[in-house]
C-alpha positions as CSV (number, residue, x, y, z in Angstrom):
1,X,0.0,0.0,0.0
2,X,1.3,3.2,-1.0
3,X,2.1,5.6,2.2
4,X,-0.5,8.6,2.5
5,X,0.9,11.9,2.6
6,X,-0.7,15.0,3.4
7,X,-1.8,17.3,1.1
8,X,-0.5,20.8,1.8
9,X,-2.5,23.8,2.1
10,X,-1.6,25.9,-0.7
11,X,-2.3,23.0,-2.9
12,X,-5.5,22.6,-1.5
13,X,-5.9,26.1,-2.2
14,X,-4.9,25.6,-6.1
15,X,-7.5,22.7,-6.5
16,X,-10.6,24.7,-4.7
17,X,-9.6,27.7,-6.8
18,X,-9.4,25.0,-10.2
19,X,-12.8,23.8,-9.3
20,X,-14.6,26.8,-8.7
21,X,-15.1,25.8,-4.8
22,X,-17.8,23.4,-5.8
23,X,-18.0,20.0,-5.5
24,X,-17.2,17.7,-8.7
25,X,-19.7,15.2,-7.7
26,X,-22.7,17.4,-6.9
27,X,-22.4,20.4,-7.6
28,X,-22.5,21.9,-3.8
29,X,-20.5,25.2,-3.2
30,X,-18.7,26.2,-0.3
31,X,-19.8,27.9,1.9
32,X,-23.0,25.9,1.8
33,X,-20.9,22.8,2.3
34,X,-17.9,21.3,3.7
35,X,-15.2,20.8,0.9
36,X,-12.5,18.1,1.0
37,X,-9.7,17.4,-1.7
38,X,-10.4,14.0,-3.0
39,X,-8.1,11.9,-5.0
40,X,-9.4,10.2,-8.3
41,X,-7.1,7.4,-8.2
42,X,-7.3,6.5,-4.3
43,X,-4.0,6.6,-2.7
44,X,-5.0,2.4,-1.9
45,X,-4.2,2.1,-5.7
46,X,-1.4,4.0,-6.2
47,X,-2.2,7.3,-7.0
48,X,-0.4,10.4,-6.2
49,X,-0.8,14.0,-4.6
50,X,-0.3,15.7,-8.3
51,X,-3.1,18.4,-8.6
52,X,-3.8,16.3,-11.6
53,X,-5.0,13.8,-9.6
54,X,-6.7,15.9,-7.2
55,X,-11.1,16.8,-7.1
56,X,-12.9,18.9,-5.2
57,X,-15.6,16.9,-3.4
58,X,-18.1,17.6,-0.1
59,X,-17.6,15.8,3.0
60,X,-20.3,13.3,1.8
61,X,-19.4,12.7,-1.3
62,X,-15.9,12.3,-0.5
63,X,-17.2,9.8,2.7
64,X,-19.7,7.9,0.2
65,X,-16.4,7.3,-2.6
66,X,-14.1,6.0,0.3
67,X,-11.0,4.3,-1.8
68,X,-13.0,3.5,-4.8
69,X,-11.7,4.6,-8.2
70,X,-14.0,7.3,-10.1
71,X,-16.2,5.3,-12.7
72,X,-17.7,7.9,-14.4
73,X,-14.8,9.1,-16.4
74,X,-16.3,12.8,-17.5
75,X,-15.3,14.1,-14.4
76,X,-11.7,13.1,-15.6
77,X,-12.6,14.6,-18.8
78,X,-13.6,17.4,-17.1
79,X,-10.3,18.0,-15.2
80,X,-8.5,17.2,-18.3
81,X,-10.2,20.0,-20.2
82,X,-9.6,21.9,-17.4
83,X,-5.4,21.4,-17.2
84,X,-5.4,21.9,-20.9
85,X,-7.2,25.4,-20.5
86,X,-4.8,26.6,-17.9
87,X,-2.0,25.6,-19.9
88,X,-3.6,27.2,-22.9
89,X,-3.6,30.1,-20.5
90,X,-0.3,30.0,-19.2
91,X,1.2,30.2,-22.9
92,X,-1.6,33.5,-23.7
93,X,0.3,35.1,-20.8
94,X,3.9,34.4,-22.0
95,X,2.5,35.3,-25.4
96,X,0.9,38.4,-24.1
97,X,4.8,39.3,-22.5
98,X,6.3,38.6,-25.3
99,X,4.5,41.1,-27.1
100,X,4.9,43.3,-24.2
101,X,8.7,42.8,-24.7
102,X,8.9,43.5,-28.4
103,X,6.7,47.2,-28.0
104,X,8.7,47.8,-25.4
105,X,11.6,47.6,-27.9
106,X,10.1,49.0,-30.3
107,X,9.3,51.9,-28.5
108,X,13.1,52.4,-27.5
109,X,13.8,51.9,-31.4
110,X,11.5,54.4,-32.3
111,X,13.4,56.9,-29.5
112,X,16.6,56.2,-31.0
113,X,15.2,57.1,-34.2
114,X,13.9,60.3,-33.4
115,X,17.2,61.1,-31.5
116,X,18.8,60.7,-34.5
117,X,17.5,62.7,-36.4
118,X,17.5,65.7,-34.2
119,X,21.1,64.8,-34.1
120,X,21.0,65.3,-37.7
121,X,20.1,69.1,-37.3
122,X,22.6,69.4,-34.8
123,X,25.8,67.4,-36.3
124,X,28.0,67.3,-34.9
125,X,26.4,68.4,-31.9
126,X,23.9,65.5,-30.1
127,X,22.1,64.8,-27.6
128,X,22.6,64.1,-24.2
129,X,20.7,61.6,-21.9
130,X,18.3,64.4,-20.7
131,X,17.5,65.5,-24.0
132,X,16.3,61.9,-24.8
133,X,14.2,61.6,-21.7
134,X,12.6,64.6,-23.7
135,X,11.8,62.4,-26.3
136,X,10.3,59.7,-24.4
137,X,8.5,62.6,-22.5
138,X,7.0,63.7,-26.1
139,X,6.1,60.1,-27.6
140,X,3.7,59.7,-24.3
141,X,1.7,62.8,-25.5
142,X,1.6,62.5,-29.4
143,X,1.9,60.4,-32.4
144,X,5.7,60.5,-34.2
145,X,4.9,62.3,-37.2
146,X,3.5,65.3,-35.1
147,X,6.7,65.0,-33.2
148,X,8.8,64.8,-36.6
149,X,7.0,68.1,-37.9
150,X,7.5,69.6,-34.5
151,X,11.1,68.7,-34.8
152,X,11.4,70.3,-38.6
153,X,9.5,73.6,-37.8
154,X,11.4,74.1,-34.6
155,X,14.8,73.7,-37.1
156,X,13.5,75.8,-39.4
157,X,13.0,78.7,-37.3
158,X,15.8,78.4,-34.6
159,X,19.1,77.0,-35.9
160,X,21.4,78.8,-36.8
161,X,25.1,79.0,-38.6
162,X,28.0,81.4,-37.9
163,X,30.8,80.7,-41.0
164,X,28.7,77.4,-41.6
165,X,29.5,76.2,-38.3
166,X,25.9,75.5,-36.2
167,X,25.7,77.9,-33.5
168,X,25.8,75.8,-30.0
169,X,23.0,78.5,-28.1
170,X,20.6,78.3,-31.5
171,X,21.0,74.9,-30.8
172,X,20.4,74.6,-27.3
173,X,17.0,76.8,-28.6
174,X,15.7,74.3,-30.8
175,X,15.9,71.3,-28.5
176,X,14.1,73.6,-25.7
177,X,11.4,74.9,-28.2
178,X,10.6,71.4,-30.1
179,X,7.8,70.6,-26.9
180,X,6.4,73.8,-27.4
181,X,6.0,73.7,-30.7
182,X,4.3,70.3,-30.9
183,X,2.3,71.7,-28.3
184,X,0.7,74.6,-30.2
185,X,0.5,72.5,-32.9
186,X,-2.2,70.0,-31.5
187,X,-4.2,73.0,-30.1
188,X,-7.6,74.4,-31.3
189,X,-7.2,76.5,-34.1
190,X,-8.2,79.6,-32.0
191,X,-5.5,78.9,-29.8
192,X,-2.8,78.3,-32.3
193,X,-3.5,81.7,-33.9
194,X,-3.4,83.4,-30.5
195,X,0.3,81.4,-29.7
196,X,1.5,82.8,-33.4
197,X,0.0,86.4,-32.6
198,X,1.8,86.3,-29.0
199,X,5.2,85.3,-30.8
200,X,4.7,88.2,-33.2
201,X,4.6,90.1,-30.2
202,X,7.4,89.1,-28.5
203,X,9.6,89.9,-31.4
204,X,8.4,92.8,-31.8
205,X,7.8,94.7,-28.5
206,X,11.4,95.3,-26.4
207,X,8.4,95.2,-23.5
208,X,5.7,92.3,-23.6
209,X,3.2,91.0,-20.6
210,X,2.7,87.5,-21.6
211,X,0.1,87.3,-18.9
212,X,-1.7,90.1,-19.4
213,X,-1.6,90.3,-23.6
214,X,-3.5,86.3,-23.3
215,X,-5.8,88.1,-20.7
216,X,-6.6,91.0,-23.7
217,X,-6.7,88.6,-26.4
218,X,-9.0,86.3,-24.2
219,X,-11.7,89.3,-23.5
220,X,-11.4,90.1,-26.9
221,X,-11.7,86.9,-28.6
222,X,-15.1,86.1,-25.9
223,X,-16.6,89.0,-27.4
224,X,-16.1,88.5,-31.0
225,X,-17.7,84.8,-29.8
226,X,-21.0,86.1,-29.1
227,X,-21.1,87.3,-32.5
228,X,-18.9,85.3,-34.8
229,X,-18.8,81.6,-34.7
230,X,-15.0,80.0,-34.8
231,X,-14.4,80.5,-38.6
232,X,-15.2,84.0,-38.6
233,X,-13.0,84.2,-35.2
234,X,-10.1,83.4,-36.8
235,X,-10.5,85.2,-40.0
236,X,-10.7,88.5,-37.7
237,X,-7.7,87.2,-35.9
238,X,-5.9,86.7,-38.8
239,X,-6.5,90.0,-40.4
240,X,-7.2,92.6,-38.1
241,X,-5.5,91.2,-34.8
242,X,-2.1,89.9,-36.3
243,X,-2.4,93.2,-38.6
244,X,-2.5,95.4,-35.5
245,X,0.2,93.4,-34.2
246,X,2.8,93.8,-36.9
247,X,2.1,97.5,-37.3
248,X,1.5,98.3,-33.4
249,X,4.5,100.6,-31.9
250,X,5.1,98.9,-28.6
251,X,3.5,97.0,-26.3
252,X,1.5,100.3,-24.9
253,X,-0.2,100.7,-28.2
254,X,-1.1,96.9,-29.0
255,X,-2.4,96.8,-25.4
256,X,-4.4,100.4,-26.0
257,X,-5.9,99.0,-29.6
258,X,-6.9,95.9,-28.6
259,X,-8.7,97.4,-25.3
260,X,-10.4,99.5,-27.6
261,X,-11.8,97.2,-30.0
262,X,-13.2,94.9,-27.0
263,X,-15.0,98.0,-25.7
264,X,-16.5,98.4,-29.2
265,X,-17.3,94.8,-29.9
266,X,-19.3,95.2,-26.2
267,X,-21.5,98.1,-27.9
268,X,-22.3,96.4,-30.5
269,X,-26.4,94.9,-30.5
270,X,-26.5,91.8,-28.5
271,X,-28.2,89.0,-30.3
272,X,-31.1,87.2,-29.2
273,X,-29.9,84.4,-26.2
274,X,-31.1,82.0,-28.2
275,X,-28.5,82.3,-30.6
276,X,-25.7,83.2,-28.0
277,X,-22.9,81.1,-28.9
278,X,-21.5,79.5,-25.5
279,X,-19.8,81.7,-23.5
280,X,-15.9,80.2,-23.1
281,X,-16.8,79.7,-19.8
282,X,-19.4,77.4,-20.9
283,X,-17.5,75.7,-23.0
284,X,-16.7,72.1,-22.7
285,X,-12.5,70.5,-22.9
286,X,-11.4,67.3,-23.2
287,X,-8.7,65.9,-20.9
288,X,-6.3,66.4,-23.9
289,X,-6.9,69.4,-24.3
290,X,-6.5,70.4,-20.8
291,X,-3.3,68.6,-20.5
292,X,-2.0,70.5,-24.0
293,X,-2.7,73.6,-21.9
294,X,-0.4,72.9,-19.6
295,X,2.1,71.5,-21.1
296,X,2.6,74.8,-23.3
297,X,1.9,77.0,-20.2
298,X,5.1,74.6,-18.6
299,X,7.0,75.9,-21.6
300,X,6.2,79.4,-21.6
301,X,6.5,79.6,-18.4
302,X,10.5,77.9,-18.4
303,X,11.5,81.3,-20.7
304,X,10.3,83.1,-17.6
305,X,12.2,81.6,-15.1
306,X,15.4,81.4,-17.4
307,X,15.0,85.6,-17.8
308,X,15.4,85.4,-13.8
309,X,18.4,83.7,-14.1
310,X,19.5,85.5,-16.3
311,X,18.9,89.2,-14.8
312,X,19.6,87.8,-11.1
313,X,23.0,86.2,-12.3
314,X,24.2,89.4,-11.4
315,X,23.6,89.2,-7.3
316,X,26.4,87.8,-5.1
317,X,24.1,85.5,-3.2
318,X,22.1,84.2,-6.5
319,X,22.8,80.2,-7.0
320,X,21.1,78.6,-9.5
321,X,21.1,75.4,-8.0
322,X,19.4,77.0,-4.8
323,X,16.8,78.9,-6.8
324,X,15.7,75.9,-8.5
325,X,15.7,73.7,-5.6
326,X,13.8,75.9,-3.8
327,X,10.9,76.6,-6.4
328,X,9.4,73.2,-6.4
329,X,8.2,73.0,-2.8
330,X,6.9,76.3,-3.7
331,X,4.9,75.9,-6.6
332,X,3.5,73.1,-5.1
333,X,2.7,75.1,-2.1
334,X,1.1,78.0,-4.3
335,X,-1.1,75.1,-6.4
336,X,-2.2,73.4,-3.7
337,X,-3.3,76.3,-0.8
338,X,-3.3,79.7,-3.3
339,X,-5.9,78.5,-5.9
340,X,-8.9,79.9,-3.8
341,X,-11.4,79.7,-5.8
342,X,-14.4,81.9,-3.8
343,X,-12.0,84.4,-3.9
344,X,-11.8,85.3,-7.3
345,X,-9.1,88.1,-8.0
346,X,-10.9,88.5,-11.8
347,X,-8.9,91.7,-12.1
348,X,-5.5,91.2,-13.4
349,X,-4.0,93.8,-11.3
350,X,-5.5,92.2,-8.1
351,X,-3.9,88.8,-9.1
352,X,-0.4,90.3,-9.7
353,X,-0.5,92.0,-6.1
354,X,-1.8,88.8,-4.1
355,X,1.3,86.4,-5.9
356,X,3.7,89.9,-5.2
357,X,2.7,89.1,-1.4
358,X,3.4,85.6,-1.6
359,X,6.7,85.9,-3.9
360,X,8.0,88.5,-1.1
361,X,7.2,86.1,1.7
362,X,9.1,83.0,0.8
363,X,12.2,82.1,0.7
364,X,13.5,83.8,-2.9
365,X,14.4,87.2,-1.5
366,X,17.4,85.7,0.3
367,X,19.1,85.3,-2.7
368,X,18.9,88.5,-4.0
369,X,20.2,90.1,-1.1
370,X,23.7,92.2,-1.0
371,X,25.4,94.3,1.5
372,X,26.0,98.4,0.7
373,X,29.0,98.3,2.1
374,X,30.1,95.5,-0.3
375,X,28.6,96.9,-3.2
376,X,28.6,100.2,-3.0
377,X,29.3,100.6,-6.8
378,X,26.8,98.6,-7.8
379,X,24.3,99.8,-5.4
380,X,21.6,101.9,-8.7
381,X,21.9,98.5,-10.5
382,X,21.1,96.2,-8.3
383,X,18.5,97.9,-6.8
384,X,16.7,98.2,-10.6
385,X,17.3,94.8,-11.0
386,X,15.3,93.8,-7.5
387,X,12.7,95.0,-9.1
388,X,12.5,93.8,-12.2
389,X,13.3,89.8,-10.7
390,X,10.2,90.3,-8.6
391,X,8.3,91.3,-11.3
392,X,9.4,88.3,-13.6
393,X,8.9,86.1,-10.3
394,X,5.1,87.5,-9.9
395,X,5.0,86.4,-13.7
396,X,6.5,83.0,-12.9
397,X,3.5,82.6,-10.4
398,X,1.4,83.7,-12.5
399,X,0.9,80.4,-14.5
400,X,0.2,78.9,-11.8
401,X,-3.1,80.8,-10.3
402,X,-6.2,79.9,-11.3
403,X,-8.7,82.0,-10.3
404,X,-8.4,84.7,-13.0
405,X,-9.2,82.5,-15.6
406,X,-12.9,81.8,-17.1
407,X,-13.3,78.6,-18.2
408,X,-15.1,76.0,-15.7
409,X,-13.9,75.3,-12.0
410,X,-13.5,71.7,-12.9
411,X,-11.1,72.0,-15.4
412,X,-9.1,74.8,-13.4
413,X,-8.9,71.9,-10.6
414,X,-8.2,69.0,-13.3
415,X,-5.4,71.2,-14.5
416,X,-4.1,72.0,-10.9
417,X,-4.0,68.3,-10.4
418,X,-1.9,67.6,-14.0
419,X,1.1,70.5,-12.9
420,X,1.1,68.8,-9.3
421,X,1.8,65.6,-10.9
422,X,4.6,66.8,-13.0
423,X,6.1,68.7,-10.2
424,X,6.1,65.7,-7.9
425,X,7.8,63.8,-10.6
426,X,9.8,65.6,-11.5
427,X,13.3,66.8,-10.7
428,X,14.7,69.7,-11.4
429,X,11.6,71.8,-11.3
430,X,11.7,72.3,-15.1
431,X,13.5,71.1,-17.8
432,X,17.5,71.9,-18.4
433,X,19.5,71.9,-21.7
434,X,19.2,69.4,-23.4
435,X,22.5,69.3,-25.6
């Protein structure tokens, strides 16, 4: 007689799980009944502890069978069936990671690719390991021929050559602008015209206000919506608004023109309700295009803080390192507890003073401090400068507070919630060059 061994628990486990918890015999299902593990050949006879060899039965049936081998063989059948669909299972899965393997490849082929050929509008610059992370950042958001024409329109219009030599800072440029550009390429076409009209701008105007010229374009482009629908929108962009642009002065006159022609619009006869064309604040975003948002805010936002560092590279106690470091825990401060939404600082002014309150607070102002006694020379410029770097940090905050805005409270949140998660994984704060 063969000697009985115990079955162990997790095989019991792997039979009752097999089976369904329900008795082979009967039908009965724990936890109605009592379950036992049965053997079909009975250990009397030879038969093993092999889950192959193992049934699910009920303390009756199990009692009632006692050593006697299984005569009705489609409970065998069963069990066979059963094996061969958990083997068939077993090779879906390796299959299934096989598959997994090769798109995982494929998506690392794909990123050498696309390095490559960015390297190609470098040579015989390249890039480094952070600008491929880049890459692999794009190629989660969009498909690889919008990245490609990202790529080409961001050569086109940044590279440059110095005695046929690429320049190393145009360079540097195009790597940094490439996101951006993808970026305003996949929005609305309203919003692609109002990025092109606020780059006209900045070329233009020694001063801009990024902030406050998408606040003026904004009220203006809400009225011309309650008369216009979105073709007619973009024509007037296109030929009054981009006009104005290219002809305006400075930033004083753009800013005075535009005001002006918003005041008009709001003269003009209001149509009936029920043709009112949705107020933007009505208006209804997908989580793409919330996330396209603020990716290019992310961007614009970057030139900001790299004009700080720039302007306060001037200040004995300025690092770099330090101001960077100590921006993240701030930003996510500011999204997190700033964003009060019942109080709604609507006027642009209001905003600007609220984040100059908060800016002034925190830790920045310690590394822009100097001694007189040290400086005395330098005294007139630095104190210019102080002024200017809190102004350009009040902008820096300014992408990040909500309230002003007029689109729905959900999607303000929704877009809190996205810059939160890039901060927290993120480090540094923002992107650094690339090459």
């Amino acid at each position: 007689m063969a000697k009985r061994e115990g079955i162990s628990k997790s095989t019991r486990f792997e039979v009752f799980k097999r089976d369904k918890f329900t008795c082979q015999y009967c039908g009965g299902k724990s936890p109605e009944i009592v379950l036992n593990v049965d053997h079909i050949d009975p250990v009397a006879e030879g038969g093993t502890n092999e889950i192959i060899n193992l049934i699910t039965s009920c303390f009756d049936c199990n009692n009632g069978k006692r050593d006697k081998l299984l005569s009705d063989t489609s409970v065998v059948e069963k069990q066979r069936k059963q094996l061969e669909l958990l083997q068939e299972r077993r090779e879906q899965i390796e299959l299934m990671l096989e598959w997994k393997k090769s798109l995982s490849e494929f998506d690392n082929d794909v990123q050498s690719m696309l390095a490559d050929y960015i390297d190609s509008k470098i040579n015989p610059l390249s890039l480094n390991e952070s600008g491929k992370k880049h890459i692999a950042d794009w190629l989660k958001k969009f498909d690889v021929a919008t990245i490609l024409d990202g790529i080409d329109i961001a050569a086109k219009k940044y590279i440059k050559y110095n005695n046929d030599e690429i320049d190393q800072a145009s360079a540097e440029l195009f790597i940094n602008k490439i996101g951006g550009v993808i970026v305003v390429k996949n929005m609305p076409p309203i919003q692609q015209k109002i990025a092109y009209i606020k780059g006209i701008a900045r070329n233009r105007f020694s001063y801009w206000d990024d902030r406050k010229g998408s606040i003026i374009l904004s009220n203006y482009i809400k009225e011309l919506q309650l008369h216009y629908d979105e073709e007619e929108v973009l024509t007037d962009l296109g030929k009054e608004v981009e006009k104005i642009t290219k002809e305006s002065k400075n930033w004083t006159d753009w800013k005075n023109t535009l005001e002006k022609w918003t005041s008009d619009i709001q003269a003009w006869e209001k149509p009936d309700k029920k043709n009112n064309r949705p107020d933007i604040s009505e208006k209804e975003f997908t989580t793409d295009d919330l996330e396209r948002f603020v990716y290019h805010s992310n961007y614009e936002q970057e030139d900001h803080i790299k004009a700080v560092e720039y302007v306060a590279s001037i200040f004995p106690e300025f690092d770099k390192n330090q101001f960077r470091s100590i921006l993240k825990p701030l930003f996510l401060d500011f999204l997190r507890t700033k964003n009060d939404f019942d109080n709604r600082f609507k006027e642009y002014e209001s905003a600007r003073e609220y984040i100059a309150e908060y800016v002034q607070q925190s830790e920045l102002p310690k590394l822009f401090h100097y001694e007189y006694e040290n400086h005395n020379d330098d005294m007139g410029l630095l104190m210019v400068l102080e002024n200017k770097i809190y102004d350009l940090l009040t902008d820096v905050f300014m992408f990040f507070y909500f309230p002003i805005r007029t689109i729905k409270q959900q999607y303000l949140e929704e877009m809190i919630a996205m810059h939160i998660t890039i901060l927290t994984n993120s480090d540094p704060v923002v992107s650094e060059t690339t090459i």
